[in-house]
C-alpha positions in Angstrom: 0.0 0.0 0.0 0.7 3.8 -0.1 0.1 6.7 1.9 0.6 10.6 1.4 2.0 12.7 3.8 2.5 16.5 3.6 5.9 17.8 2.9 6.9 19.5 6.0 5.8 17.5 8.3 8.2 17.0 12.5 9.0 13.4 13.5 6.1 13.6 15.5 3.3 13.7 12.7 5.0 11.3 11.0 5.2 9.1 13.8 1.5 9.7 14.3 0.5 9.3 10.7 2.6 6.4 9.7 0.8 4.5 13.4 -2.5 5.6 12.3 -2.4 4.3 9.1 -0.6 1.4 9.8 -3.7 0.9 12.3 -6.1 0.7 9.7 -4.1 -1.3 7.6 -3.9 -4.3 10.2 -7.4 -3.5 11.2 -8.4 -3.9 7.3 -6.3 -7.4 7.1 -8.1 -8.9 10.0 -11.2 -8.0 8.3 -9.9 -9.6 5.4 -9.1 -12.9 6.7 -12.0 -13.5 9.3 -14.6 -13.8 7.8 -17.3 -13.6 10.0 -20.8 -12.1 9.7 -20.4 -9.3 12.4 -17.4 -8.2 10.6 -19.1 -8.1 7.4 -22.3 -6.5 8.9 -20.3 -4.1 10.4 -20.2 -2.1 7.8 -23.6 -1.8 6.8 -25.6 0.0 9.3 -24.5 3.9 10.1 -26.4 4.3 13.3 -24.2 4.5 15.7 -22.7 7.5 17.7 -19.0 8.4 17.0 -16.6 10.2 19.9 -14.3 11.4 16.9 -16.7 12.3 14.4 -20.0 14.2 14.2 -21.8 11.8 11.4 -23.3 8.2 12.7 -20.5 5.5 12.0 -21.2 2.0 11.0 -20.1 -0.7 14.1 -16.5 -1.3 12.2 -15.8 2.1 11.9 -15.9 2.7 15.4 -13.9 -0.8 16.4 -11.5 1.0 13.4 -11.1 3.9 15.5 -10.6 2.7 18.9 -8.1 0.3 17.5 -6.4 3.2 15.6 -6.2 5.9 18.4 -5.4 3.2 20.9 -2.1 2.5 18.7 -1.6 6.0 18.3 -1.9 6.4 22.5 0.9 3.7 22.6 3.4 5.5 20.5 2.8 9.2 21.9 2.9 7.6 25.7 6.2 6.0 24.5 7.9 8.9 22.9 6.3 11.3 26.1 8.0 8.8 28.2 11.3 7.9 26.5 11.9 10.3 24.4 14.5 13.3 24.3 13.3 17.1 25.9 12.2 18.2 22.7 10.1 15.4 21.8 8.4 15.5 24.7 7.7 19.5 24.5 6.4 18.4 20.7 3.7 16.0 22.2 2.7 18.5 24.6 1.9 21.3 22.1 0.4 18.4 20.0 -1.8 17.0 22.9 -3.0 20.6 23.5 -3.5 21.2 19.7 -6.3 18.4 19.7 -9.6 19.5 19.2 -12.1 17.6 21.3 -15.4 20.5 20.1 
């Protein structure tokens, strides 16, 4: 697969975006190789309420997201932790940057 990113983007987006994406991409092959009916019926039905987005979401896009941002938790936590003064200055201002409206 293939993924854009803009051009002048810190080591902390990319870290961010490369997780994200990555997220959806294992989510997607688990999809792909179970093949079970709430899986496939996940997708079907946009009733339910998303915390990250304002539209209804069908049942896989919310497991997508909580899979996603979970991964994305992991890595920020690590680099917060472990990581060098500036980094963890970086995930602060990114932290407060999120909009939660």
């Amino acid at each position: 697969g293939a993924m854009h990113m803009s051009k002048n983007l810190d080591i902390l987006n990319i870290a961010e975006c490369l997780t994200h994406e990555a997220s959806h991409h294992w989510m997607n092959l688990y999809e792909f190789y179970t093949p079970i009916e709430f899986i496939k019926d996940g997708w079907i039905n946009n009733s339910f309420i998303s915390p990250w987005r304002r539209d209804k979401r069908p049942l896989m896009g919310i497991f997508h997201g909580i899979y996603v941002f979970s991964n994305v938790y992991i890595v920020l936590n690590f680099l917060n932790e472990f990581g060098t003064g500036d980094c963890k200055r970086m995930i602060q201002s990114f932290i407060k940057s999120v909009n939660l409206d």
